[in-house]
N, C-alpha and C positions, 0 to 999 in steps of 0.2 A: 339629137344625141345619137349616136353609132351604137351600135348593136352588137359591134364585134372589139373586142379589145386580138390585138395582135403584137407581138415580141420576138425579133431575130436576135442572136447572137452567133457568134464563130469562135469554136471552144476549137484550142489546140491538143483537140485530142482523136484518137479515134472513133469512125462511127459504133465501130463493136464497145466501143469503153464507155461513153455517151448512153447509147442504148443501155447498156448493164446499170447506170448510173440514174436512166428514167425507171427504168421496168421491175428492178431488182425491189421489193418490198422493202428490203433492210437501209438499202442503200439509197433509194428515195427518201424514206424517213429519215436521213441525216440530214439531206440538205434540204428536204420542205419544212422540217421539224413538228413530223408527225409519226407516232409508233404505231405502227400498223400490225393487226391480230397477223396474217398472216399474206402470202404471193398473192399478187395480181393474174387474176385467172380470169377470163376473157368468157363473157355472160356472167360473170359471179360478181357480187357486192363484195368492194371490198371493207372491210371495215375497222375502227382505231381511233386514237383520239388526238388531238392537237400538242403536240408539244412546247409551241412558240409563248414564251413567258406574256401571262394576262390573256390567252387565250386557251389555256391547256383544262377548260372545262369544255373546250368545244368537240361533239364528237365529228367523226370523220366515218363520211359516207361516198362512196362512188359506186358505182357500175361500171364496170371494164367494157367498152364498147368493140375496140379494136386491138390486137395486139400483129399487127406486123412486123417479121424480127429485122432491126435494125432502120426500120422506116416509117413507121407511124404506130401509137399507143395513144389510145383515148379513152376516158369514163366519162360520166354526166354524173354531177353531182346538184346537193340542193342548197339554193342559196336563200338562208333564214335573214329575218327583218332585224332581229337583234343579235349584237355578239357579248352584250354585259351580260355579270354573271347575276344579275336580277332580275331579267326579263328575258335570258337565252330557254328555248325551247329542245330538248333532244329529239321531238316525236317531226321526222321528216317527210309523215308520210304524207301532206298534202303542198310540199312544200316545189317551189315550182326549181326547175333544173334547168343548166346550160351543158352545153360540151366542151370538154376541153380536150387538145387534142397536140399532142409532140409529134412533130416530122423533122425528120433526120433525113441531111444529104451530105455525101461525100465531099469535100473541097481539098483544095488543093493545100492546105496547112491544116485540115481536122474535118472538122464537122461544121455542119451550120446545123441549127437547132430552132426550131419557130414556134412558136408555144401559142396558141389562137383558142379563145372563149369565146364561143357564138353562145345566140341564143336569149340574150336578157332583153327582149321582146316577152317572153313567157311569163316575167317578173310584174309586179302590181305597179302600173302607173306613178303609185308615190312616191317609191323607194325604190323604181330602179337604176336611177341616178346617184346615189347613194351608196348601192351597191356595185354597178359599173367602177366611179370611181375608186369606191376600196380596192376590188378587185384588180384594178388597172395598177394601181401602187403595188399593190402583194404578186403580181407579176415581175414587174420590173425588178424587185424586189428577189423573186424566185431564180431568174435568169442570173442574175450574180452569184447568189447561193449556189446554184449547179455550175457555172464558172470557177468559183473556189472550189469548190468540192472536187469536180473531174481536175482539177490543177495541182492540186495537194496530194488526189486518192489515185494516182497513176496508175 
């Protein structure tokens, strides 16, 4: 199994618009479908809860790793063993992390947009396959969302 899940897409928009559309707190929250207490500030946790229907007990933890403007934005967040709402844990603090990480490059019709989670080596032998996979759907999944969204949010 791969350790890294990876997703390109070529959004026909700007790279300034794109970036506004990863980085902006508000504006990510639309198209991840997560409300986030407050901006993405780079060494700061960001933190807010899940929006997406059957998930929206889930909270939302990252660390802003990187914010370069218009070319790369990353946090590590922690990826828990359960997501029901009867066995979900909020307390993250021994809970193992990946990176995640958006790089934006100029093209010739917008943006190309690459979205890469490393890391799920760190995750417990049982379940990191389990969680790869989800993770790998909820990307694919993500890339369209921010496709519609920068397509609509001009």
């Amino acid at each position: 199994m791969e350790n890294i899940i990876r997703k390109e897409i070529e959004l026909k928009a700007p790279v300034a618009r794109v970036w506004r559309a990863v980085t902006d707190y508000r504006e990510f929250g639309a198209w991840f479908k997560v409300h986030l207490d407050g901006p993405f500030v780079k060494g700061e946790v960001s933190t807010g809860h899940m929006t997406y229907p059957g998930y929206d007990h889930i909270r939302w933890e990252g660390l802003v790793t990187e914010m370069e403007p218009e070319r790369l934005f990353a946090f590590r967040w922690a990826h828990i063993k359960e997501h029901s709402k009867e066995l979900y844990s909020p307390d993250y603090s021994n809970a193992p992390k990946t990176l995640v990480e958006f790089r934006l490059e100029p093209t010739a019709a917008g943006t190309r947009l690459t979205v890469t989670e490393s890391g799920f080596e760190s995750i417990p032998a049982e379940w990191r396959e389990k969680s790869f996979l989800r993770n790998d759907g909820g990307w694919t999944q993500q890339v369209k969302n921010i496709e519609d969204y920068v397509t609509q949010n001009a």
